[in-house]
C-alpha positions as CSV (number, residue, x, y, z in Angstrom):
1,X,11.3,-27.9,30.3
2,X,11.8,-31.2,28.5
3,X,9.6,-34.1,28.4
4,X,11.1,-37.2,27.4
5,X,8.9,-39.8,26.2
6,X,8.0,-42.7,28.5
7,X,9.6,-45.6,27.5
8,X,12.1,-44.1,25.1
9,X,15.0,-43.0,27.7
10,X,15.6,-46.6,28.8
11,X,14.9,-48.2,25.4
12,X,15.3,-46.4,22.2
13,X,18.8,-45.8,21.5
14,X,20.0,-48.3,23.8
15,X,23.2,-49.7,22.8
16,X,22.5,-53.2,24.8
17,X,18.9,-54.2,23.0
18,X,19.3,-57.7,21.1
19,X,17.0,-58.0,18.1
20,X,14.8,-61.4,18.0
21,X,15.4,-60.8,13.5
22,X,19.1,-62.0,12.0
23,X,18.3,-59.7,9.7
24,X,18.3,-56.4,11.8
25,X,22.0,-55.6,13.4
26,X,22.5,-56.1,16.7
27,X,22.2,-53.2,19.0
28,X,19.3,-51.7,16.9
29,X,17.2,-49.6,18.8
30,X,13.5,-51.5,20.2
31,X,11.4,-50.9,22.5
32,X,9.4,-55.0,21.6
33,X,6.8,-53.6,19.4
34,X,9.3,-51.9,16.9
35,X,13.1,-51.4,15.7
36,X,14.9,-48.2,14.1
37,X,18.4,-48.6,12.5
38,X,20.3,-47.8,9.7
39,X,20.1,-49.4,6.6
40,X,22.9,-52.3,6.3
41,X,25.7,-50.9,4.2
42,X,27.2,-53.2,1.7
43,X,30.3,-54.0,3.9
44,X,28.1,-55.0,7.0
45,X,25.4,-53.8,9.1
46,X,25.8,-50.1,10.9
47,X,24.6,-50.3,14.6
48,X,24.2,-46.5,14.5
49,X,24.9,-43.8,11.9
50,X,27.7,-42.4,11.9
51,X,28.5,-39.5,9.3
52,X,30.9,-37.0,8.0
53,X,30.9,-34.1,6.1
54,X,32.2,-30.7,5.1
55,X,29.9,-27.4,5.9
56,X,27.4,-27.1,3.1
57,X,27.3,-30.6,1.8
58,X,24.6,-32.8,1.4
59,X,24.3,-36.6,2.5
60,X,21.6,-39.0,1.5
61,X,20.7,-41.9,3.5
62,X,18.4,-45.0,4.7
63,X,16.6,-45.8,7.9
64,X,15.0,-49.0,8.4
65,X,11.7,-49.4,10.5
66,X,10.3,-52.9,11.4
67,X,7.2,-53.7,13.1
68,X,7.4,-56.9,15.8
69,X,3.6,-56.8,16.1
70,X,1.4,-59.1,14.5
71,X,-0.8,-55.8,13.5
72,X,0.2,-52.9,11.1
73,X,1.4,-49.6,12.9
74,X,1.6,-46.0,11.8
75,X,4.8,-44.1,13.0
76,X,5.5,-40.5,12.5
77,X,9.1,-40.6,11.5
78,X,11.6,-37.2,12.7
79,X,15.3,-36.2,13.0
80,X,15.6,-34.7,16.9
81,X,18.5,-33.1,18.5
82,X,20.4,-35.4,21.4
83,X,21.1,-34.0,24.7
84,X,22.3,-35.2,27.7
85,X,19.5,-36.2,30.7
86,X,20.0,-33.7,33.8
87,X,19.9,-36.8,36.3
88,X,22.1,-39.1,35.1
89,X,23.7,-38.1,31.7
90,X,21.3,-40.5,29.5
91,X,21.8,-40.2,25.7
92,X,18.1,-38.7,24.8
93,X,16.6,-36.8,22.1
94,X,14.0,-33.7,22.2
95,X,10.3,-34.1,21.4
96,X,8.9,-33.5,18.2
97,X,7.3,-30.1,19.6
98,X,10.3,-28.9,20.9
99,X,13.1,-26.5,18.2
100,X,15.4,-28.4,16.3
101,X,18.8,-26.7,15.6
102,X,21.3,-29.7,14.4
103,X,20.5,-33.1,12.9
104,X,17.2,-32.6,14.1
105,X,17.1,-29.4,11.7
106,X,19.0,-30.2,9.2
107,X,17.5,-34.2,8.5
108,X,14.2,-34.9,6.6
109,X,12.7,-38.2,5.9
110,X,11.3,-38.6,2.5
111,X,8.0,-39.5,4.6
112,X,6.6,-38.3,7.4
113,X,4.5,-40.6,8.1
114,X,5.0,-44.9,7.7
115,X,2.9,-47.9,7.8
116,X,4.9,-50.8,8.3
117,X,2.7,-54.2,7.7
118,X,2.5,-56.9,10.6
119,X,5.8,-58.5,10.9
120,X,7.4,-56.5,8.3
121,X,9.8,-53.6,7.5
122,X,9.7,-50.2,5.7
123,X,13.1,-48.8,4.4
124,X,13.1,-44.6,4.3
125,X,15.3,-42.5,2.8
126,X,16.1,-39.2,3.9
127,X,18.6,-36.5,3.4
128,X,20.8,-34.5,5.8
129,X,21.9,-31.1,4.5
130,X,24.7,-29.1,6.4
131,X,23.9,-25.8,6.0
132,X,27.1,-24.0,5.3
133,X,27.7,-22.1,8.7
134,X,27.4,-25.5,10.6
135,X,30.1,-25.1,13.7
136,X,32.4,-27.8,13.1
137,X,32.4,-30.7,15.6
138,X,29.8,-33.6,16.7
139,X,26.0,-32.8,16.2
140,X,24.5,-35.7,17.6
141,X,20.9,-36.6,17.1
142,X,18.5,-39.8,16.2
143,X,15.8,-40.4,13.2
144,X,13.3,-41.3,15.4
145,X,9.5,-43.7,14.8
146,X,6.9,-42.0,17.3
147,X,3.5,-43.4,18.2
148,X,1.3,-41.0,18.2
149,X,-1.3,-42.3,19.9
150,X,-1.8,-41.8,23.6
151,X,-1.1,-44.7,25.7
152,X,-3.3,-43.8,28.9
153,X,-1.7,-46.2,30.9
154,X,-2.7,-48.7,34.4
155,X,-4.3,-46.8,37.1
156,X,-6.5,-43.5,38.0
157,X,-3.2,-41.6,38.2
158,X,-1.8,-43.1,35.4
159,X,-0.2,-40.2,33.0
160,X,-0.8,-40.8,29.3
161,X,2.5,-41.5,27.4
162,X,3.8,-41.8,23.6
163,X,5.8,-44.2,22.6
164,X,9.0,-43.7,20.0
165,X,12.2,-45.1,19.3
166,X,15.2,-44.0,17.6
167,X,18.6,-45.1,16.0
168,X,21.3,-42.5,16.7
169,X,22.8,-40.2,14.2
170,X,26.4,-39.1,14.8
171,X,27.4,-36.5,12.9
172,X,30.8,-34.8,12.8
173,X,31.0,-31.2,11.0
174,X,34.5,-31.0,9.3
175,X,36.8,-28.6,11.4
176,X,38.8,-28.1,14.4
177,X,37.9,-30.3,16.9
178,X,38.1,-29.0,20.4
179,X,37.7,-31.2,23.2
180,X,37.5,-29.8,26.6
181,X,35.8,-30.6,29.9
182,X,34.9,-28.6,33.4
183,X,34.2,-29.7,37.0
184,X,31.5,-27.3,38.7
185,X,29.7,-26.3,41.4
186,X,31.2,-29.0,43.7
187,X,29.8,-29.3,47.1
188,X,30.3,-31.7,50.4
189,X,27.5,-32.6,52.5
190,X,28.0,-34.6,56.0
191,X,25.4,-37.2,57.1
192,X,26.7,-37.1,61.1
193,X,25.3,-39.6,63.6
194,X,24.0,-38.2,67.0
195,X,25.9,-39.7,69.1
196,X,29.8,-40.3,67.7
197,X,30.7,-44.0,67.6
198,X,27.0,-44.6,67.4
199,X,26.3,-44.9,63.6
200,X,28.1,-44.7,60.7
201,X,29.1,-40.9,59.1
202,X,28.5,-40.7,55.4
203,X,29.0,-37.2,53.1
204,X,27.3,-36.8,49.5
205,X,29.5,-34.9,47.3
206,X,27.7,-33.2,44.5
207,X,29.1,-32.3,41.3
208,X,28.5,-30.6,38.0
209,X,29.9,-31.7,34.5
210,X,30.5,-29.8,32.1
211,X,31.5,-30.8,28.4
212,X,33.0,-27.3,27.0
213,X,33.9,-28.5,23.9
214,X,32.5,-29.2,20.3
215,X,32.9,-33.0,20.7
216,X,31.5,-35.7,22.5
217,X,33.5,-36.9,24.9
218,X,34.0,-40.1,27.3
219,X,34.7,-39.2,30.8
220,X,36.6,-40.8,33.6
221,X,36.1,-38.4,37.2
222,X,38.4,-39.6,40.1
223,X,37.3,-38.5,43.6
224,X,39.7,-37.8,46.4
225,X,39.4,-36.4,49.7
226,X,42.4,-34.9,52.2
227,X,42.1,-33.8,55.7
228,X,44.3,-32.6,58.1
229,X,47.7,-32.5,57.2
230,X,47.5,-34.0,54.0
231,X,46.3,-37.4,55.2
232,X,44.4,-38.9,52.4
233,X,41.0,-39.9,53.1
234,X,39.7,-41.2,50.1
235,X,41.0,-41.8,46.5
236,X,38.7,-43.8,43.9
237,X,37.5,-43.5,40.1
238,X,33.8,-43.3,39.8
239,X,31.8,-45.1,38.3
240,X,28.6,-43.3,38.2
241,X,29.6,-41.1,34.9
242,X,27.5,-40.9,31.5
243,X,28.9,-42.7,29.0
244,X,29.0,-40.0,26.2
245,X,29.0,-36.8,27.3
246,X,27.4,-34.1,24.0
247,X,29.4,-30.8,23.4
248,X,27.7,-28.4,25.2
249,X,25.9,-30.8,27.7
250,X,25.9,-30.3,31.8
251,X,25.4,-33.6,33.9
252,X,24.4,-32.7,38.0
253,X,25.7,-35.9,39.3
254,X,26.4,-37.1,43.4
255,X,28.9,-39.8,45.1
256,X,28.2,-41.0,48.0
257,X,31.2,-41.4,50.4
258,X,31.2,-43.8,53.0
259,X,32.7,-44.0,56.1
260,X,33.9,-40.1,56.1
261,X,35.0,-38.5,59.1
262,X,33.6,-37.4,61.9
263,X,36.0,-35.1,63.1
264,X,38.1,-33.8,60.5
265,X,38.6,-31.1,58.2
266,X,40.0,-30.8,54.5
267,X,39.1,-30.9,50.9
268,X,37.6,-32.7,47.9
269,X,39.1,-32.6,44.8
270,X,37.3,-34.1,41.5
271,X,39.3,-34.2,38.4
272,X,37.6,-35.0,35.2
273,X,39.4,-36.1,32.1
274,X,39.2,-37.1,28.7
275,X,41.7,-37.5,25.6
276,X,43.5,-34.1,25.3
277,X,41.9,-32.9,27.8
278,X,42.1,-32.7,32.2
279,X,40.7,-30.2,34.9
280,X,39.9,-30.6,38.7
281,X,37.9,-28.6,40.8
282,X,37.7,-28.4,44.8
283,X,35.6,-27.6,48.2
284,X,36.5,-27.6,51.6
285,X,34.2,-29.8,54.2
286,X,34.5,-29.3,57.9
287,X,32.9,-32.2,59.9
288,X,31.4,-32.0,63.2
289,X,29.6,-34.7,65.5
290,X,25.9,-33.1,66.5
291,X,26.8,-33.6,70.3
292,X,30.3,-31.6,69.9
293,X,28.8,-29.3,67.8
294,X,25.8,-28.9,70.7
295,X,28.3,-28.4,73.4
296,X,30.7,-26.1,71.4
297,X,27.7,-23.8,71.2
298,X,26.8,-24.2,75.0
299,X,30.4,-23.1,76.0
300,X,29.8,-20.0,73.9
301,X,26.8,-19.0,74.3
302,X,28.1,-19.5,78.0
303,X,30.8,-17.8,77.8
304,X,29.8,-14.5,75.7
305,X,27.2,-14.0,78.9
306,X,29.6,-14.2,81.2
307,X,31.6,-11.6,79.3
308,X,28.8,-9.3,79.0
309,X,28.2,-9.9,82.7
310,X,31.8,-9.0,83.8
311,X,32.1,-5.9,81.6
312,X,28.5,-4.8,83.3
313,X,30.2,-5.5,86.6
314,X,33.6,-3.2,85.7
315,X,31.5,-0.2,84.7
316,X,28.9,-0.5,87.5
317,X,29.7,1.8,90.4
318,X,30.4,-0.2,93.9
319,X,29.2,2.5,96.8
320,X,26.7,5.7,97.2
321,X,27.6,8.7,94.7
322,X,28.0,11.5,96.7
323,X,27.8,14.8,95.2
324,X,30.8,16.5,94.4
325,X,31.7,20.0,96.2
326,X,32.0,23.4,94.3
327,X,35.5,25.3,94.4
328,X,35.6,29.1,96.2
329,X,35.1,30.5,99.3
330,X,32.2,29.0,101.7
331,X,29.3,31.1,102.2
332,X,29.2,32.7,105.4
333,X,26.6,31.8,107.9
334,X,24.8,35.3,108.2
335,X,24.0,36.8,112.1
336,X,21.1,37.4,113.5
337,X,20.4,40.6,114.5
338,X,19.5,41.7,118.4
339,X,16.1,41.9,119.4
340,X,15.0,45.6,120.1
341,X,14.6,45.7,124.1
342,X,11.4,47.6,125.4
């Protein structure tokens, strides 16, 4: 099981973080005590890396770490692999404990360790070798500055948490590129009121998606429901879709629906897509009021008794048996024979 840093999910690797420094680009990765991102090129600052290269090549870079404390800190500096957070797609990165099989593998900082002065900034190198049976497509991933020092946090119940933050690393492995996506497992759950026309009927449609592929993709999911006869019920894009999803990655995502039936029944249909790539999925949804449903079930239950009863009745005899009388000749009475006389 994974076990995100505290802290990092919301903050490292953000795209919307404005550094206080001119110096640092925009949209480098801080969590207010410290900054990771990529060395400014000599064309302009590089928000993220992003990188190329053929199977078996090698690529040297930079990595910039500044502190925004007014005391020195010591960061243990990785490479991690980037997945997809089960709950709502988040872009996050595995924990320095956890197997590295991409950029998290294949990256090494020329240090392991930094101390970057109060106030100040420590440029890294590090190199990034593609092994030569690298599957060609994105590897994403981050170089990432961890804390290492347990911060017990507020409370008796507090859980202690590290602290790290990361730029991203895209990397694209040179070959065919393959983008495909999948809808699963999709599911329709009504929310009924007691009472119909007392209360408003809602339904939670759940969803799995599924990047297939070998590259990240940018998903748009539209959502639409039919019921009897083809009436359309509901037709909307979502909005509630990760960003980026990885190659490989599964989201479990829901969507609420408002104001669906309470009588009615039809199908949901979810079709994901992305450049050169479409598929939809579907599930039937019966809905039924609680008090309909309730007397539905009385009138059977009802009516399977009185069934039983009525076939119990036909096979039941109506009067006395009497018993049935032998064929053949009747026995004769016999005769009593004359008493001798004196």
């Amino acid at each position: 099981m994974r076990t995100p840093y505290a802290l990092v999910l919301g903050l490292f690797l953000a795209a919307s973080a404005v550094l206080a420094v001119p110096a640092a680009p925009a949209r480098a990765a801080d969590n207010g005590s410290w900054s990771v991102y990529p060395a400014s090129s000599q064309i302009a600052a590089r928000p993220y890396f992003y990188l190329s290269a053929d199977p078996g090549t090698t690529l040297k870079d930079k990595v910039v770490v500044a502190n925004r404390t007014a005391k020195p800190l010591t960061l243990r500096l990785y490479a991690a692999d980037a997945y997809n957070t089960a709950r709502d797609g988040g872009f996050a990165v595995q924990t320095v404990t956890e197997t590295q099989r991409g950029v998290g593998a294949w990256a090494k900082p020329a240090r392991p360790r930094v101390t970057v002065p109060a106030h100040g900034k420590v440029t890294v190198p590090f190199t990034l070798r593609v092994p030569e049976g690298a599957e060609p497509g994105d590897h994403p991933g981050a170089l990432v500055a961890l804390d290492e020092r347990v911060d017990k946090g507020r409370g008796s119940l507090a859980l202690g948490v590290r602290r790290a933050v990361g730029a991203r690393v895209y990397l694209r492995v040179s070959g065919p590129a393959l983008p495909a996506i999948a809808v699963e497992n999709v599911h329709v759950v009504h929310h009924q009121p007691l009472v119909p026309g007392l209360g408003d009927s809602t339904a939670t449609v759940s969803y799995t998606l599924h990047n297939t592929g070998n590259v990240t993709l940018n998903p748009k999911v539209e959502l639409r429901a039919e019921g009897l006869f083809g009436r359309t019920l509901l037709s909307r894009a979502l909005t509630r879709v990760p960003a980026e999803l990885l190659p490989g990655q599964r989201v479990e995502l829901t969507e609420p629906w408002r104001g669906a039936p309470q009588l009615d029944w039809g199908e949901v249909t979810l079709t994901a897509s992305a450049p050169h790539t479409r598929e939809s999925a579907s599930a039937s949804f019966f809905a039924l009021p609680w008090v309909v449903a309730v007397v539905l079930l009385v009138v059977v239950a009802v009516g399977t008794v009185l069934v039983v009863r009525g076939r119990r009745d036909r096979v039941r005899p109506s009067g006395p048996v009497r018993p049935s009388r032998r064929a053949g000749p009747t026995p004769s009475r016999p005769r009593s024979s004359p008493s001798a006389r004196p």
